[in-house]
C-alpha positions in Angstrom: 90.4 29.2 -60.2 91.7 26.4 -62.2 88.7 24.2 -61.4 86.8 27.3 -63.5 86.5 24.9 -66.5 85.4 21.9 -64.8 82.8 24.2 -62.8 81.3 25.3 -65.7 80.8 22.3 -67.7 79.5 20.5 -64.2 76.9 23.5 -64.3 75.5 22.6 -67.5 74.9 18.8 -66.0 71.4 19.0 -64.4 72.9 16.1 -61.5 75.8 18.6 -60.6 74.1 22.0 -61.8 73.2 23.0 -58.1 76.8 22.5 -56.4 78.5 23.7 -59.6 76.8 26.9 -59.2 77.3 27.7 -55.6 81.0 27.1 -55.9 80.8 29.6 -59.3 79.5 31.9 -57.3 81.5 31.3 -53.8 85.1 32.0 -56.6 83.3 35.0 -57.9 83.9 36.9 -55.3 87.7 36.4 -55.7 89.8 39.3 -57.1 90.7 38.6 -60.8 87.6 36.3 -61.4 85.9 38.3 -64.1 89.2 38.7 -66.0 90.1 35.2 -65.6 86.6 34.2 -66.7 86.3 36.1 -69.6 89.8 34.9 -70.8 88.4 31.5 -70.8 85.5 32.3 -72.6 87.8 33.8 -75.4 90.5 31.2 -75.5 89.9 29.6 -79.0 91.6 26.0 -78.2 89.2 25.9 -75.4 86.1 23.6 -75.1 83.2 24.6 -76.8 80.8 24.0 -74.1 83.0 25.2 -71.4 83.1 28.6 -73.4 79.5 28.9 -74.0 79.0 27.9 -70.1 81.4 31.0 -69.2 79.4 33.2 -71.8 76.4 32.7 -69.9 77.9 32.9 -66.4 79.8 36.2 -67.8 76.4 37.2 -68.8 74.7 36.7 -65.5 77.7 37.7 -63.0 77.8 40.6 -64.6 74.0 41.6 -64.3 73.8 40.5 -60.5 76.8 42.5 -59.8 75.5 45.4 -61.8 72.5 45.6 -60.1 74.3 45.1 -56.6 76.3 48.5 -57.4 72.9 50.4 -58.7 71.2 49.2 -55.3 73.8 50.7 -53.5 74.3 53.8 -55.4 70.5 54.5 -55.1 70.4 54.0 -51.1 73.5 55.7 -50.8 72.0 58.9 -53.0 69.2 59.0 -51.2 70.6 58.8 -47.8 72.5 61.8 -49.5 69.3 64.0 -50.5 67.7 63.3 -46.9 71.0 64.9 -45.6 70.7 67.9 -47.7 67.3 68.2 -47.2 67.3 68.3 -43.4 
């Protein structure tokens, strides 16, 4: 994760956007990211445009993920109901 900074200002270059995002996502998935991440976006001496980046990726992770969990949570209650219905 200590490519995170270069990652996010590659994502904002639309040359590198595409890679820069698939390996933002593939480190995602990594224990400690969102913490790490958001650590980054609140560092003060960091780069301005790195910070913003990770704002916006914060912002997004946090929304796909979200709705990942709610998917699962409604399939998994209604698997639930059909059970108690039967």
């Amino acid at each position: 994760m200590a490519d995170l900074p270069s990652l996010l200002l590659q994502s904002l270059d639309p040359n590198a956007r595409k890679q820069a995002e698939q390996n933002l996502y593939t480190i995602s998935t990594q224990p400690g990211f969102l913490l790490h991440l958001l650590r980054l976006v609140l560092e003060p001496s960091q780069n301005r445009a790195v910070r913003l980046a990770g704002s916006v990726y914060l912002k997004n992770i946090t929304k796909l993920r979200w709705e990942e969990v709610s998917g699962l949570l409604f399939a998994i209650s209604a698997v639930w109901i059909n059970q108690v219905n039967l």
